[in-house]
C-alpha positions in Angstrom: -31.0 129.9 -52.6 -29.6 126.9 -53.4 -28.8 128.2 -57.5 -27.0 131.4 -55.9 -24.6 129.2 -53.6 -23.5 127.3 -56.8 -25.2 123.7 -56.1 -27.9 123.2 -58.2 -28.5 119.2 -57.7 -28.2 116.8 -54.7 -27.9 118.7 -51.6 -28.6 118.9 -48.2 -29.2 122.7 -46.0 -29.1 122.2 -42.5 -31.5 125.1 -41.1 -31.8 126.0 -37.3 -34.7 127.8 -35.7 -33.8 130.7 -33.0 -36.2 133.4 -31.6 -38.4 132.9 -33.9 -36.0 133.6 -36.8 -34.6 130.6 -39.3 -30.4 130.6 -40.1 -29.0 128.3 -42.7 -26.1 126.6 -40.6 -24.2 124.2 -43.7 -24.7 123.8 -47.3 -23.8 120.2 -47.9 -23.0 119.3 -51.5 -22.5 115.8 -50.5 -24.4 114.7 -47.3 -23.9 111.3 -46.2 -26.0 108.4 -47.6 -25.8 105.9 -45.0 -29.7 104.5 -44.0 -29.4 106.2 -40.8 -28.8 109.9 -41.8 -31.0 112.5 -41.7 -31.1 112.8 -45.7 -32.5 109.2 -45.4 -35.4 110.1 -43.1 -36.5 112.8 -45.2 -36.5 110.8 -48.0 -38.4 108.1 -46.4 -41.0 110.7 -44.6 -41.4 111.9 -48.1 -42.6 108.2 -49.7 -39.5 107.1 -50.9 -37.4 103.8 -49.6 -33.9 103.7 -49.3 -33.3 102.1 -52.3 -36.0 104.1 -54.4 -34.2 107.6 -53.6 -30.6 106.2 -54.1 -32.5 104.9 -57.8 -33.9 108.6 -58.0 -30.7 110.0 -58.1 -28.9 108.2 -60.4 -31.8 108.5 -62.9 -30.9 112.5 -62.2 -27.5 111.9 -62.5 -28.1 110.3 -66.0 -30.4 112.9 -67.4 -27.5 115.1 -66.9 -24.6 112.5 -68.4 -23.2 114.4 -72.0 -23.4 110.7 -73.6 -26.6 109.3 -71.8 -28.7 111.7 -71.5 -32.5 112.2 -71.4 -33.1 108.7 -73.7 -31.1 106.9 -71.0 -33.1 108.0 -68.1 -36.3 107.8 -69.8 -35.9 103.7 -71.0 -34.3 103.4 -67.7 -37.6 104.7 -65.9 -39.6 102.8 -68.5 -38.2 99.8 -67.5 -38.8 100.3 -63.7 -42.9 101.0 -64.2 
């Protein structure tokens, strides 16, 4: 779903429930990343702190980087174990 709508990295779906049925209401390609958003709390239900998914997705972002790269990412996730 998310590969046919053209985002393929950080995003947020916002899905309501109605009779029974689920409908996708927004594709977000850049939902908000204040502490007190909903993208927060899931990353917090989900085991991460604040400050561990913001780290997460700039580790992604620098896998992805044409001069960083992988090696980048990888000494940078070294470094944090």
């Amino acid at each position: 779903m998310i590969l046919r709508s053209g985002f393929s990295y950080y995003s947020r779906i916002d899905i309501r429930m109605k009779d029974g049925l689920f409908y996708i209401t927004d594709i977000n390609p850049n939902a908000d990343l204040c502490p007190d958003t909903s993208t927060i709390s899931a990353a917090e239900f989900a085991g991460y702190t604040y400050a561990d998914f913001l780290g997460r997705l700039v580790l992604l972002a620098a896998e992805r980087h044409p001069a960083w790269g992988i090696e980048f990412a990888l000494a940078s996730r070294n470094s944090l174990v």
